[in-house]
N, C-alpha and C positions, 0 to 999 in steps of 0.2 A: 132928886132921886139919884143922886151922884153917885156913884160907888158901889151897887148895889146888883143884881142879876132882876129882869122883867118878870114877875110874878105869872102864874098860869092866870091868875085872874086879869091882871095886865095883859096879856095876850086876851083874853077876852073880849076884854074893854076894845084895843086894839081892832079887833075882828069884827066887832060890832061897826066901831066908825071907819074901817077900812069899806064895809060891805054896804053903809048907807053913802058912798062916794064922798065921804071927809077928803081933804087933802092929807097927803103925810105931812105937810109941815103943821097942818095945824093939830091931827095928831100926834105928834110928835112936842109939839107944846103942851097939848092937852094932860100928854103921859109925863111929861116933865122930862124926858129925850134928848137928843139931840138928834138933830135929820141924819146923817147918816146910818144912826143905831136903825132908826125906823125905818129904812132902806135894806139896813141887812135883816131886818125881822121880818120883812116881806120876801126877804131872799128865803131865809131860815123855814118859815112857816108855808110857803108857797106850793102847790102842787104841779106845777109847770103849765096850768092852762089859763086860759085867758077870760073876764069876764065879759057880760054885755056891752060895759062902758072903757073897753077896751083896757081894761086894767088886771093886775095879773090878780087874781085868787088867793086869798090866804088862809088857814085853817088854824087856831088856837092849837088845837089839838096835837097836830103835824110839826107846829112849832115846839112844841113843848117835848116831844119827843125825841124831835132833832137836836131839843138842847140839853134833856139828859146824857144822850148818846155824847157829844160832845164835851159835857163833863165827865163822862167814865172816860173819854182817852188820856185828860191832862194828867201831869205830873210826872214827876222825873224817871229817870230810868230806875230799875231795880237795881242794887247793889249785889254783885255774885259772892257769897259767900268763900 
């Protein structure tokens, strides 16, 4: 998955084995990842609360929002005429 941005369905996948207590490492194998991507997609997607098994919450959804938003700000500055 080298090169590429986490599909909303990847976040799915993701949400699913985050919420049945996967590790990130081994979702993070699973998605073809690397651990710290899967670290920040639980930062990204996160709602700031905590769950039963004392792990933080994450939301496909949430994520996927945060990472439209985060593609509308890149790119360069505008050129002033």
């Amino acid at each position: 998955m080298k090169g590429r941005y986490l599909t909303f369905e990847d976040r799915k996948r993701f949400e699913s084995l985050h919420n049945a207590g996967v590790p990130l490492k081994v979702i993070a194998k699973t998605l073809g990842i690397n651990l710290s991507t899967a670290y920040r997609e639980l930062v990204r997607g996160g709602d700031g609360t905590i769950n039963e098994r004392w792990s933080k919450n994450y939301s496909a959804e949430v994520a996927q929002a945060n990472f439209v938003v985060s593609i509308s700000h890149r790119g360069g500055k505008k050129k002033k005429a």
